[in-house]
C-alpha positions as YAML, in Angstrom:
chain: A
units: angstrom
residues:
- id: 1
  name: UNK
  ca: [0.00, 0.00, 0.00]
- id: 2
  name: UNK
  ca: [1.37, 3.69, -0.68]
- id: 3
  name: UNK
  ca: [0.50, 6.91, 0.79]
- id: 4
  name: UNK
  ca: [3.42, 8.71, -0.02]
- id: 5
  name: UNK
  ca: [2.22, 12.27, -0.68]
- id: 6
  name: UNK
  ca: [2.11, 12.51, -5.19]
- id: 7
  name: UNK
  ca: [4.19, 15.41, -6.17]
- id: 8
  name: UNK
  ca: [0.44, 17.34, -6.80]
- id: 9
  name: UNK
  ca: [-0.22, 16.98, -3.15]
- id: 10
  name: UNK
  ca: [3.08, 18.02, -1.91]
- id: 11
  name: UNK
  ca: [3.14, 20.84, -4.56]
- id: 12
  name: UNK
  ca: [-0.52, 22.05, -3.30]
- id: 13
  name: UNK
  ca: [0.46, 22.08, 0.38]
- id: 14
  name: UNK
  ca: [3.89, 24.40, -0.61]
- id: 15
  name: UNK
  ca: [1.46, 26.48, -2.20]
- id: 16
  name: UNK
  ca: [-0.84, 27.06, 0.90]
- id: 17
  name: UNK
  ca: [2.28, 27.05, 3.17]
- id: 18
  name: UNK
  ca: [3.64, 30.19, 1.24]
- id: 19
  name: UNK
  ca: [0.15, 31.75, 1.36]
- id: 20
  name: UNK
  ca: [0.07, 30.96, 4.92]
- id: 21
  name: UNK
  ca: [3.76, 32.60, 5.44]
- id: 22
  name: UNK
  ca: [2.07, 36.14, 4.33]
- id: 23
  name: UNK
  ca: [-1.12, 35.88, 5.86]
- id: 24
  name: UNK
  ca: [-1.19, 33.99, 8.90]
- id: 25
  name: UNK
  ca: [1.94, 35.67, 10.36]
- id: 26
  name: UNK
  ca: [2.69, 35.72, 14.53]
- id: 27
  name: UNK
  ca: [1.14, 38.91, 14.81]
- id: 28
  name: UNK
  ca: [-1.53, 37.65, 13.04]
- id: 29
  name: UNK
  ca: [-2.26, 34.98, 15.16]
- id: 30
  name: UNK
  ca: [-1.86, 37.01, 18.08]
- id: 31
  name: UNK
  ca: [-4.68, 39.63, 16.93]
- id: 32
  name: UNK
  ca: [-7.02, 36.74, 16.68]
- id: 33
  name: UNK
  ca: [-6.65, 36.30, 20.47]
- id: 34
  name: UNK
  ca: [-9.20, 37.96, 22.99]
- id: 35
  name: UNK
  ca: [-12.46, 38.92, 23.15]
- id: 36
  name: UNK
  ca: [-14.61, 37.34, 25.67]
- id: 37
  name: UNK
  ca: [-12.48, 34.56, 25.67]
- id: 38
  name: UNK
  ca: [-8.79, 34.77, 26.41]
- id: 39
  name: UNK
  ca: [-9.02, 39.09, 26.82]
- id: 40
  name: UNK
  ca: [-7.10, 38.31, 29.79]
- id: 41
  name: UNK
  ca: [-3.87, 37.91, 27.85]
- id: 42
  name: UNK
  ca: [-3.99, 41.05, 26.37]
- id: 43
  name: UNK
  ca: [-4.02, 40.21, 22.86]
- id: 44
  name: UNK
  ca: [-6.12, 42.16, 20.68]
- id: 45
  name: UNK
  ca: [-10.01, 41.62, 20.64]
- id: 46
  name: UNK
  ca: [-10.35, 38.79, 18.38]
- id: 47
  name: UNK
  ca: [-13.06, 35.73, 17.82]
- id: 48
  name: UNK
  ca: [-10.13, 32.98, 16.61]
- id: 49
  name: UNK
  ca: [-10.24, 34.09, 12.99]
- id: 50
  name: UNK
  ca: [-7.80, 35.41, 10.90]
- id: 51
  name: UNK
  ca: [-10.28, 36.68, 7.44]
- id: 52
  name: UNK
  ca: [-7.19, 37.60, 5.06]
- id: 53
  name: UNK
  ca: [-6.01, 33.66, 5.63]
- id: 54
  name: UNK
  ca: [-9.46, 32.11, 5.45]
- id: 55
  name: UNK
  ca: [-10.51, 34.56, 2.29]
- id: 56
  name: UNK
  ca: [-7.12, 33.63, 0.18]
- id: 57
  name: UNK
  ca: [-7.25, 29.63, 1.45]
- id: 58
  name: UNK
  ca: [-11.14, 30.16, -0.08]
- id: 59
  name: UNK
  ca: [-9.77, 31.52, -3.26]
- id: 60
  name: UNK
  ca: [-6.78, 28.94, -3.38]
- id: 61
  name: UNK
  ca: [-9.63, 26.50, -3.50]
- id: 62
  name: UNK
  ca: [-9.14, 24.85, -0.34]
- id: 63
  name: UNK
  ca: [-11.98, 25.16, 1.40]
- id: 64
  name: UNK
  ca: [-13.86, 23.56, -1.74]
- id: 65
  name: UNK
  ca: [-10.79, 20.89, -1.42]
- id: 66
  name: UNK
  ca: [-13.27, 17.96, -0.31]
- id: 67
  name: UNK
  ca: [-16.43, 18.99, -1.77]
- id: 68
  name: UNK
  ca: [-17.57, 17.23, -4.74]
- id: 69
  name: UNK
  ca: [-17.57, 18.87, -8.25]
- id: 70
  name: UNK
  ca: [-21.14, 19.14, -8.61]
- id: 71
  name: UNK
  ca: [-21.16, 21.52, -5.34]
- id: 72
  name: UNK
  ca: [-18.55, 23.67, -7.23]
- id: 73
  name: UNK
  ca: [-15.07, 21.80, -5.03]
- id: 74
  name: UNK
  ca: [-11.99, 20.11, -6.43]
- id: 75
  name: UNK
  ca: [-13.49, 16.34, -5.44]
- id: 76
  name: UNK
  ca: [-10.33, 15.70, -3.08]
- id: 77
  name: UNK
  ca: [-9.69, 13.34, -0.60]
- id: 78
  name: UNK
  ca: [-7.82, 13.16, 2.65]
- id: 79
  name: UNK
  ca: [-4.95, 12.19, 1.09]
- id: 80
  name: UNK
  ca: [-4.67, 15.80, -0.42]
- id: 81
  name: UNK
  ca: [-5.82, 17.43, 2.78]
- id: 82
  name: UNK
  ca: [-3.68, 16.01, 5.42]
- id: 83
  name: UNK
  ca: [-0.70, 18.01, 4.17]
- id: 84
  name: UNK
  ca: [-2.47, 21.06, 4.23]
- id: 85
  name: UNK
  ca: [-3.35, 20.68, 7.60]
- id: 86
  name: UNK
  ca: [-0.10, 20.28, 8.46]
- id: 87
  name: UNK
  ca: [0.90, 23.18, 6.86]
- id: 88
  name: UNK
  ca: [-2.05, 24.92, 8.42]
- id: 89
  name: UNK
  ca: [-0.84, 23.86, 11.93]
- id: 90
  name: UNK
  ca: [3.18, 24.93, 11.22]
- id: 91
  name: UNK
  ca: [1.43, 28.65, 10.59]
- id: 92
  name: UNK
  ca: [-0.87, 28.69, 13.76]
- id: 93
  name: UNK
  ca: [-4.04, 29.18, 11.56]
- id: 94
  name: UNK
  ca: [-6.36, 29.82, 14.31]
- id: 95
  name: UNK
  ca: [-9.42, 28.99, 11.89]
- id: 96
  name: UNK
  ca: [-11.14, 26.09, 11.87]
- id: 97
  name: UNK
  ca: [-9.85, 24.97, 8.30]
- id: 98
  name: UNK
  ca: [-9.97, 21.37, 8.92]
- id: 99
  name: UNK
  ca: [-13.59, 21.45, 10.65]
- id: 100
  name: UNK
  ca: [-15.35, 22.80, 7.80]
- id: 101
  name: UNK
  ca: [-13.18, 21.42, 4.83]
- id: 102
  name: UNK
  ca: [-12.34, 18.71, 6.13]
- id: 103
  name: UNK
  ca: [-15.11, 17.12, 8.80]
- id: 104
  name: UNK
  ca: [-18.11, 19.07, 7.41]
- id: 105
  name: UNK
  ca: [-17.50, 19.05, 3.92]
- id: 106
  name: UNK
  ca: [-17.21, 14.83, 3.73]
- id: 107
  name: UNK
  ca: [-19.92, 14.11, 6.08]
- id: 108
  name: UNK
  ca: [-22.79, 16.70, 3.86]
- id: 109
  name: UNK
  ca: [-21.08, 14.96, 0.85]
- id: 110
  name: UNK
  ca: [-21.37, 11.11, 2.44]
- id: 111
  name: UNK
  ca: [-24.00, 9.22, 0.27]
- id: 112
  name: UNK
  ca: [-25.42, 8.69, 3.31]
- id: 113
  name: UNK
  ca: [-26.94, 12.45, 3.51]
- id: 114
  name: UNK
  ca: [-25.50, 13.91, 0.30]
- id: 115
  name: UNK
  ca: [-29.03, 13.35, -1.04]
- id: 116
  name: UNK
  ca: [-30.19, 15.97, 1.28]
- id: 117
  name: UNK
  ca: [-31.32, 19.51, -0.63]
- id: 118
  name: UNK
  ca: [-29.94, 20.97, 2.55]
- id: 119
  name: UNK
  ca: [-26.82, 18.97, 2.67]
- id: 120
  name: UNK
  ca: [-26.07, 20.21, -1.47]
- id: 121
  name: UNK
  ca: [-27.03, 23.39, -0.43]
- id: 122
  name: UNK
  ca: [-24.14, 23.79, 2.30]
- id: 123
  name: UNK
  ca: [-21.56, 21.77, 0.67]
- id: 124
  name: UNK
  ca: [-21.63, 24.90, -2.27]
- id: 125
  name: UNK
  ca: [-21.26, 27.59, 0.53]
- id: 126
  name: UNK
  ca: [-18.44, 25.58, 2.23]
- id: 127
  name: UNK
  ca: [-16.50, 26.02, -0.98]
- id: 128
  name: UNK
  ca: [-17.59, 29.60, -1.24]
- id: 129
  name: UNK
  ca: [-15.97, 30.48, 1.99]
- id: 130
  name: UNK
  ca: [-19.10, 29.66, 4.73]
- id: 131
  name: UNK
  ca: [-17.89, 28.31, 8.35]
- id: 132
  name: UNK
  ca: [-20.11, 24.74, 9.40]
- id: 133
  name: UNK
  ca: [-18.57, 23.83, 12.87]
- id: 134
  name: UNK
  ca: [-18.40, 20.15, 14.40]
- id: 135
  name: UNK
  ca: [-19.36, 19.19, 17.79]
- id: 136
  name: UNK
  ca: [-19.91, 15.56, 19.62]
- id: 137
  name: UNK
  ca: [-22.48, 15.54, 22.29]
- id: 138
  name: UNK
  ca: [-25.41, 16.66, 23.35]
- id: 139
  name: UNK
  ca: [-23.67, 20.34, 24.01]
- id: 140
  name: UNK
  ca: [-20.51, 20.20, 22.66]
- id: 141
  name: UNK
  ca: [-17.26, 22.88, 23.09]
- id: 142
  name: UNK
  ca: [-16.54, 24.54, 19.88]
- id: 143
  name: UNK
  ca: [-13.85, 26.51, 18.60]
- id: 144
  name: UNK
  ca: [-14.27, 29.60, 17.08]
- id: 145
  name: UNK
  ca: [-18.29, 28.86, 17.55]
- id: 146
  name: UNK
  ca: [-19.01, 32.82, 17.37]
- id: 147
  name: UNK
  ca: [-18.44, 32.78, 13.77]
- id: 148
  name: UNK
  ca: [-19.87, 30.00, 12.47]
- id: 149
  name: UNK
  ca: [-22.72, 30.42, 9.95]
- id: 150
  name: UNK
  ca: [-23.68, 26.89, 11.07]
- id: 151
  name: UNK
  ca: [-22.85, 23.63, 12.77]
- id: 152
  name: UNK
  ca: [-22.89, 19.96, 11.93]
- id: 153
  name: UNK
  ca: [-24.46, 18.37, 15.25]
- id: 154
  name: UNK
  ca: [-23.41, 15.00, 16.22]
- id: 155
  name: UNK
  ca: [-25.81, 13.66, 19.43]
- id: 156
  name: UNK
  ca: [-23.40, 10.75, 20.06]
- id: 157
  name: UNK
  ca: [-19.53, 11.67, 21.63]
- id: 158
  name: UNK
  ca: [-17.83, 8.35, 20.47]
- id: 159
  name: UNK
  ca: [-15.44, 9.56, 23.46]
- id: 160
  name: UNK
  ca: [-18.33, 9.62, 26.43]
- id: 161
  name: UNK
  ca: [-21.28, 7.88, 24.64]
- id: 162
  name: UNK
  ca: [-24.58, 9.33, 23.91]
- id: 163
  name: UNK
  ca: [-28.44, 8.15, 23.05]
- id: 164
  name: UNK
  ca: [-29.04, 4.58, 21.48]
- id: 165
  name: UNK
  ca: [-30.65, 6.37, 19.09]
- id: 166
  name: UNK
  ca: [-28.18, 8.87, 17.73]
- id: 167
  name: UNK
  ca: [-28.47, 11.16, 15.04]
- id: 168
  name: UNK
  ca: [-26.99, 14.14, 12.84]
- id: 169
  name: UNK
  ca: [-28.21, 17.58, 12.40]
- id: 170
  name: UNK
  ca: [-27.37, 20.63, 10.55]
- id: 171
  name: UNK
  ca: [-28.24, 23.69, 12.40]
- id: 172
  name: UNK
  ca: [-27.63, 27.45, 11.15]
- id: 173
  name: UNK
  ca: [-25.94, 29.63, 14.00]
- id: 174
  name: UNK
  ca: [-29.28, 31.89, 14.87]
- id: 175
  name: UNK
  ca: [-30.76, 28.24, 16.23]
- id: 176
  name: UNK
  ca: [-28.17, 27.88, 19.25]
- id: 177
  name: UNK
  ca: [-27.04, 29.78, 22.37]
- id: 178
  name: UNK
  ca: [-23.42, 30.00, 22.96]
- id: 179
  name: UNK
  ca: [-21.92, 29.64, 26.35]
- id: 180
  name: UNK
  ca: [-18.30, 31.35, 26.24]
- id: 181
  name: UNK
  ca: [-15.60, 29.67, 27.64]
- id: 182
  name: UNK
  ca: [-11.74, 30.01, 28.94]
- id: 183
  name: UNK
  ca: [-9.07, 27.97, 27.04]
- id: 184
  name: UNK
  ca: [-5.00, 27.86, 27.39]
- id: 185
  name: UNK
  ca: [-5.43, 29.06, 23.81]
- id: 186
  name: UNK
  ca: [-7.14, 32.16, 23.31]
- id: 187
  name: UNK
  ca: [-7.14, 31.88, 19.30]
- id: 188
  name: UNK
  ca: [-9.37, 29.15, 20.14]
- id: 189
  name: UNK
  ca: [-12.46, 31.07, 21.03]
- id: 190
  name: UNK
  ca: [-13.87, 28.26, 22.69]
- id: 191
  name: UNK
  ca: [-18.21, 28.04, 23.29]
- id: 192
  name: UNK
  ca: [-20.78, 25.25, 24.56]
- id: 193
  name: UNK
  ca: [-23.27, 25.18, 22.05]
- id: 194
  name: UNK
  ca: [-26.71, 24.34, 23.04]
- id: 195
  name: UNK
  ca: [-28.94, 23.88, 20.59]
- id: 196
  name: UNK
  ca: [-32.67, 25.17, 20.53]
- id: 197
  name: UNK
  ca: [-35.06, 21.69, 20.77]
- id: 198
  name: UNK
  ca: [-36.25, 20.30, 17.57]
- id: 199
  name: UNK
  ca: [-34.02, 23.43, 15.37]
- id: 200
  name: UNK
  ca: [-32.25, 22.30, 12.07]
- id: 201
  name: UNK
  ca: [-32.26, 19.95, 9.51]
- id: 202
  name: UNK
  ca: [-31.41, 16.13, 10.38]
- id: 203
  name: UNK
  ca: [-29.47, 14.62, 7.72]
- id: 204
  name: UNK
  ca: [-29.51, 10.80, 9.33]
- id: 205
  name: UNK
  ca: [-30.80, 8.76, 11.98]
- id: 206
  name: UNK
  ca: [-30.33, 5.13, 13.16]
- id: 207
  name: UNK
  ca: [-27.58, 3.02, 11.80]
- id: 208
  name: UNK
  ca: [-26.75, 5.53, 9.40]
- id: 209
  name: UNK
  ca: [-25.63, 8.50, 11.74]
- id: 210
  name: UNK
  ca: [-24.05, 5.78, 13.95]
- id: 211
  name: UNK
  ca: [-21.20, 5.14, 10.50]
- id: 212
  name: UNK
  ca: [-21.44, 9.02, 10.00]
- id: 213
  name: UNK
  ca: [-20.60, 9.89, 13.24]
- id: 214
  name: UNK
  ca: [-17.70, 7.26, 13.93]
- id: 215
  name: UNK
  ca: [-16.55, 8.08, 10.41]
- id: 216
  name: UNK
  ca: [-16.68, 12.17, 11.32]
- id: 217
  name: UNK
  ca: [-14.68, 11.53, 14.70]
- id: 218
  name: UNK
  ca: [-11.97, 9.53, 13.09]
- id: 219
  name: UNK
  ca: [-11.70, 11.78, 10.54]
- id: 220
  name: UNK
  ca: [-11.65, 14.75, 13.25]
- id: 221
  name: UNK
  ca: [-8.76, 13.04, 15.03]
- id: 222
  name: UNK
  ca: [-6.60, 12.52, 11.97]
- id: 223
  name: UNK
  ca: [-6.88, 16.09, 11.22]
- id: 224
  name: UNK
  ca: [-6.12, 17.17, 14.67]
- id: 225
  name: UNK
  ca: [-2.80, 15.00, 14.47]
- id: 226
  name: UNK
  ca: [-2.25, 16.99, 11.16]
- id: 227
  name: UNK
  ca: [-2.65, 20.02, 12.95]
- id: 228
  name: UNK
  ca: [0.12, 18.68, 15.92]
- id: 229
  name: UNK
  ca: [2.90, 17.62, 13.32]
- id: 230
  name: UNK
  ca: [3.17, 21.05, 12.28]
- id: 231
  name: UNK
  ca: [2.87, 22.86, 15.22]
- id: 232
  name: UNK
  ca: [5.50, 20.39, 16.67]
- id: 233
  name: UNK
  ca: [7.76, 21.05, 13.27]
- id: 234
  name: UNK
  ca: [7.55, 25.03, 14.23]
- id: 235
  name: UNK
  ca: [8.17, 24.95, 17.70]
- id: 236
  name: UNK
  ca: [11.34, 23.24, 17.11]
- id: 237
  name: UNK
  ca: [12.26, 25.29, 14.23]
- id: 238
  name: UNK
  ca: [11.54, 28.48, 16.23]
- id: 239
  name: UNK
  ca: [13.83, 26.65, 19.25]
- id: 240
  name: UNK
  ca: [16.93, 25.90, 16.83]
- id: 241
  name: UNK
  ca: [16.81, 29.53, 15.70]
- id: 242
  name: UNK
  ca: [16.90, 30.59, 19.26]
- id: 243
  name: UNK
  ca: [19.71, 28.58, 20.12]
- id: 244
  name: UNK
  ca: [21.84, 29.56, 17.32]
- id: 245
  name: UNK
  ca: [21.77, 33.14, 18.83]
- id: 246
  name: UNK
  ca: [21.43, 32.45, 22.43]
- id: 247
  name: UNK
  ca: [24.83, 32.61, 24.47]
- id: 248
  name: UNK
  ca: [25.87, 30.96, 27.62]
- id: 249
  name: UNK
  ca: [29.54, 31.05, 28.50]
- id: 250
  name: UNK
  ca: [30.36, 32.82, 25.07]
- id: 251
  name: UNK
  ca: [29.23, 30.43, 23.15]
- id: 252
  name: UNK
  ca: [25.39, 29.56, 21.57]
- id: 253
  name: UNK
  ca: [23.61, 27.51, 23.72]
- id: 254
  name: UNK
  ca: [22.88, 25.35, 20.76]
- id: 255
  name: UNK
  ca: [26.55, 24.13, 20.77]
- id: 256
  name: UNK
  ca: [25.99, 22.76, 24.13]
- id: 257
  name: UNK
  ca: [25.56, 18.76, 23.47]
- id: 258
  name: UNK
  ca: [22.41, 18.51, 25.90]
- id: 259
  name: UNK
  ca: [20.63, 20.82, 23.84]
- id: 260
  name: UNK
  ca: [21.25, 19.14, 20.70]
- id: 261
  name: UNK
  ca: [19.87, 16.15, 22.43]
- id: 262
  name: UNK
  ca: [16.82, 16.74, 23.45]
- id: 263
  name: UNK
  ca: [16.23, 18.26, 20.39]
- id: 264
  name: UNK
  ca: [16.97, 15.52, 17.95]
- id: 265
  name: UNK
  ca: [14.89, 13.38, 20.07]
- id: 266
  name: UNK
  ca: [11.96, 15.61, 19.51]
- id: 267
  name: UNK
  ca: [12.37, 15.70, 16.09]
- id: 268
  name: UNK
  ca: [12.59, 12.22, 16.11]
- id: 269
  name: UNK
  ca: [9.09, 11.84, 17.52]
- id: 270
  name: UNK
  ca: [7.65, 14.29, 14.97]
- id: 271
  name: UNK
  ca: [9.15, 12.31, 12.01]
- id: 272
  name: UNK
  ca: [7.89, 8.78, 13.15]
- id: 273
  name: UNK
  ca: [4.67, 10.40, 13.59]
- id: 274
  name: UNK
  ca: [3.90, 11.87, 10.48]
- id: 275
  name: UNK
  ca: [3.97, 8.62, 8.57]
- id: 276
  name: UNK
  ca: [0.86, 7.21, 10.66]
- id: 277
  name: UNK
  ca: [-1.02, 10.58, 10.19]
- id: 278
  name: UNK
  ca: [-0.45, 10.12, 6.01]
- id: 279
  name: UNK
  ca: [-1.04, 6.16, 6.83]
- id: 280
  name: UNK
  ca: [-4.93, 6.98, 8.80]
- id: 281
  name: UNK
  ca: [-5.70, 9.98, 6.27]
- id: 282
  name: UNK
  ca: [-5.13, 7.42, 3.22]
- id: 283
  name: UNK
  ca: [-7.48, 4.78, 5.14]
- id: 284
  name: UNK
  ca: [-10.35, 7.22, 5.46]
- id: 285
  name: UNK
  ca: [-9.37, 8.37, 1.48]
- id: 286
  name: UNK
  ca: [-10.12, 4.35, 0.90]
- id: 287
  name: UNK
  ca: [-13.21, 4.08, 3.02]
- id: 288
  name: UNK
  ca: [-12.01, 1.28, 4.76]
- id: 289
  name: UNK
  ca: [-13.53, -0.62, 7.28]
- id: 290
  name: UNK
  ca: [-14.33, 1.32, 10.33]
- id: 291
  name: UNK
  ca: [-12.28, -1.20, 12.52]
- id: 292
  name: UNK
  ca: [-8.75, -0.56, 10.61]
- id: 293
  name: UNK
  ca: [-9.28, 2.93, 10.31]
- id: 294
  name: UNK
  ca: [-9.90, 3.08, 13.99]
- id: 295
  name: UNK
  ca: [-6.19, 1.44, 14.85]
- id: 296
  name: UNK
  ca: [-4.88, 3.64, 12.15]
- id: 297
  name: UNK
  ca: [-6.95, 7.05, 13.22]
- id: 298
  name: UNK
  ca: [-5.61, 5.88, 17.06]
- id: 299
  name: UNK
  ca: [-2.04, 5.28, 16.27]
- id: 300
  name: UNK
  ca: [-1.42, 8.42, 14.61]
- id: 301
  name: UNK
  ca: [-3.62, 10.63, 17.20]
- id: 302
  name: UNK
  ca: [-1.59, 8.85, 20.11]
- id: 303
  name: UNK
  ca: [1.72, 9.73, 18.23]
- id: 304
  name: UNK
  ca: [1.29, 12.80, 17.03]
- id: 305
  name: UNK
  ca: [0.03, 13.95, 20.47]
- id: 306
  name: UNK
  ca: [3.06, 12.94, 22.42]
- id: 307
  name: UNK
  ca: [5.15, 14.20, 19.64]
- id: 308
  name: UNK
  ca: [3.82, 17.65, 19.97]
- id: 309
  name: UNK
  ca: [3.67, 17.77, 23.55]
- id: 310
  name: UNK
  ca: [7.50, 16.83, 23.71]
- id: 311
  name: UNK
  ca: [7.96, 19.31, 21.31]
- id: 312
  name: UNK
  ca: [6.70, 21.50, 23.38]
- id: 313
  name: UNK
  ca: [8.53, 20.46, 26.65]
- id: 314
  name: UNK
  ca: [11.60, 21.00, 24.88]
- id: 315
  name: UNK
  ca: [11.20, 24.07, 23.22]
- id: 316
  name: UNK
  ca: [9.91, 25.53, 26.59]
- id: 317
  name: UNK
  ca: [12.64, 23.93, 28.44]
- id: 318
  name: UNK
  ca: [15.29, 25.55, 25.71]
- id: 319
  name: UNK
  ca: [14.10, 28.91, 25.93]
- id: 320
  name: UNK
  ca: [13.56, 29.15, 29.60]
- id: 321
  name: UNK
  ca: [10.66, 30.80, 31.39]
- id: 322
  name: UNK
  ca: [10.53, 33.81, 28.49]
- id: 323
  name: UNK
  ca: [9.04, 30.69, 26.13]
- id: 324
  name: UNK
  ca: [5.71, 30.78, 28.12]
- id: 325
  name: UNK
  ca: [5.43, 34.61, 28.14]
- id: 326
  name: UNK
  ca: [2.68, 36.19, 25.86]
- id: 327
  name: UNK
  ca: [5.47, 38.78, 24.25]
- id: 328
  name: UNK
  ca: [7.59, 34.68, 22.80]
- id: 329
  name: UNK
  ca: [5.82, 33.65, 19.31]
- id: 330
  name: UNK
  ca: [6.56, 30.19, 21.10]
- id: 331
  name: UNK
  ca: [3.53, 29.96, 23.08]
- id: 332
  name: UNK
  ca: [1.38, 30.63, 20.52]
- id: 333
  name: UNK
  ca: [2.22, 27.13, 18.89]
- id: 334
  name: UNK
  ca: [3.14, 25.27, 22.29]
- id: 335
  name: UNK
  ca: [-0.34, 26.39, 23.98]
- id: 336
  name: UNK
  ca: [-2.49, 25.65, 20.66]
- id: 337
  name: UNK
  ca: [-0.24, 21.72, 21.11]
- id: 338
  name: UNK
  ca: [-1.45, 21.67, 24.30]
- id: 339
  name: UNK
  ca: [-5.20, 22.17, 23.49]
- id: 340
  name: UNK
  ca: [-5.32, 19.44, 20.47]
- id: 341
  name: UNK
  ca: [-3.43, 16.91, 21.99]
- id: 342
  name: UNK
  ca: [-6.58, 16.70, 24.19]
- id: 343
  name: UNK
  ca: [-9.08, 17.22, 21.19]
- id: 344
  name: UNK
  ca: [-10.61, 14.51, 19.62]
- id: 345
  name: UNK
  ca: [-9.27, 11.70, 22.32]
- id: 346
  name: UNK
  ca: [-6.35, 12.45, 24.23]
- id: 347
  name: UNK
  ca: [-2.70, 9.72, 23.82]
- id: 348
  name: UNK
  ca: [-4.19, 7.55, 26.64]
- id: 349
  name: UNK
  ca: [-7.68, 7.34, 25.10]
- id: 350
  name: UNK
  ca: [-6.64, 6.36, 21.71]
- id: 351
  name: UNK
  ca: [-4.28, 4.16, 23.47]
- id: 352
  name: UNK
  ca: [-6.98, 2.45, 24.89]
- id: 353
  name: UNK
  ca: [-9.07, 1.96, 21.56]
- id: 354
  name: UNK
  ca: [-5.84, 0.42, 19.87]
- id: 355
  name: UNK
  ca: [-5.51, -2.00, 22.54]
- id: 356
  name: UNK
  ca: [-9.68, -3.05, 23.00]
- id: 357
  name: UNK
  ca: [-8.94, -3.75, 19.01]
- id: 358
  name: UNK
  ca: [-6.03, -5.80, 19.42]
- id: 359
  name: UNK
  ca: [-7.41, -7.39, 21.98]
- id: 360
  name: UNK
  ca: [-10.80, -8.08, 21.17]
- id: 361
  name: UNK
  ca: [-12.45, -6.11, 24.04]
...
């Protein structure tokens, strides 16, 4: 089997990392900070969302990347969006690229509810630069949820469980309330949304949303790993920069064999990682049966995870306390690390599902 990135894929995601390098700079990411959420840090006043980014990734085509040709997309798969994401981590985006484009735009495009008026409807406005959110659970915690123009309700949390009955909804933004909350990561924007009873469209019910939703987490996870490789990849780039001009003793503290150390290792993690993110990506890109793609969605969450929080560990360690202070582009990346290594299933969970596969239960 090959997942390899083609030379198209690898060629798209330079392209969005060089877009990305213009408009999703540090300070960029920084103004997206604040608001009701995070204001304590004093960074700007923002809702998690950088618009010059998410209006030139629209134009790129990316946002379309997964939608099907007859809703006006480029008919992708995963395979072409995992290196995107990555790309979209190493730049901080703070907006939720991989939600909509990725986790929205397949499920409204699933034959399962593609057939939906609604569904066709939404898949053409995803490509035309609309936000759909994705939350598990009856009242799920949603990133950037102030800005959404509409969100793709799962009733069932594959993580805590839900009804025996579950289903999937689409519901526009003016039918929820949004419950603000605090995150390490202000460019989150983080909200419980609690939807109005019997608001929105359901797209599937039964047996159906029980495949969608399993499908949609996995898919969620794998993106979030995405996500971690390249925030991992620029924490450790912005470290080795620092220690090439840091001095201890007259000399850079990069010169100083410990250093090096630790910082190998790190990268270490981050390049056995990467492989199982491409390796789960290309199993969801197949369709393949939902108990593989589990162990594959698992392995590369659990990796990825402790990759980027070693990463971070490091970096921080490397820099000293300055790394964790608001005025360091490091804690932009290492805080945003710390938040998706939890998202979608934290190491130990997916640890756990690999193992009740293996081991039958």
């Amino acid at each position: 089997m090959r997942f390899a990135p083609t030379t198209e894929q690898l060629e798209f995601a330079e392209a969005v990392s060089g877009l990305l390098a213009d408009t999703c700079t540090p300070a960029a990411v920084r103004e997206s900070w604040g608001g009701e959420v995070g204001g304590h840090t004093g960074h700007g006043s923002g809702d998690g969302r950088n618009r010059a980014a998410w209006d030139a990734l629209t134009e790129m085509g990316v946002l379309g990347l997964m939608v099907p040709e007859e809703a006006d997309g480029l008919g992708l798969t995963d395979d072409d969006l995992v290196g995107i994401a990555i790309e979209c981590g190493y730049a901080g985006l703070p907006d939720p690229l991989t939600s909509t484009a990725g986790v929205a735009a397949s499920v409204l495009g699933d034959p399962t509810v593609s057939g939906s008026p609604v569904a066709s409807e939404w898949l053409s406005r995803i490509a035309s630069g609309a936000t759909v959110l994705v939350g598990f659970g009856a009242e799920p915690t949603v990133a950037s949820a102030s800005s959404a123009d509409a969100f793709l309700l799962f009733d069932h949390d594959p993580l805590v469980g839900g009804p025996s009955d579950p289903s999937v909804r689409l519901v526009e933004a003016g039918g929820v309330y949004l419950h603000p909350m605090e995150s390490v990561d202000g460019s989150r924007a983080l909200a419980r949304v609690c939807p109005e009873p019997s608001t929105g469209t359901v797209l599937a019910e039964g047996d159906g949303a029980s495949s969608v939703t399993a499908t949609a987490f996995d898919r969620a996870a794998t993106l979030d790993a995405a996500v971690l490789i390249g925030l991992a990849r620029r924490m450790l780039d912005i470290t080795v920069e620092y220690a090439a001009e840091r001095r201890q003793f007259g000399v850079p503290i990069g010169s100083f064999q410990a250093v090096k150390h630790h910082l190998a290792n790190a990268g270490l993690g981050v390049e056995f990682a990467e492989p199982l993110v491409r390796n789960a990506a290309h199993f969801l890109a197949l369709g393949s049966a939902q108990a593989e793609r589990s162990v594959a969605v698992s392995m590369a969450k659990q990796r990825a995870s402790l990759a980027a929080v070693v990463a971070s560990e490091i970096s921080l360690q490397c820099h000293g306390a300055i790394g964790y202070t608001v005025e360091a582009d490091l804690h932009l990346f290492m805080k945003r690390a710390w938040a998706l290594a939890h998202s979608s299933g934290d190491a130990d969970w997916h640890r756990r599902r690999v193992r009740s596969h293996l081991l039958g239960g």
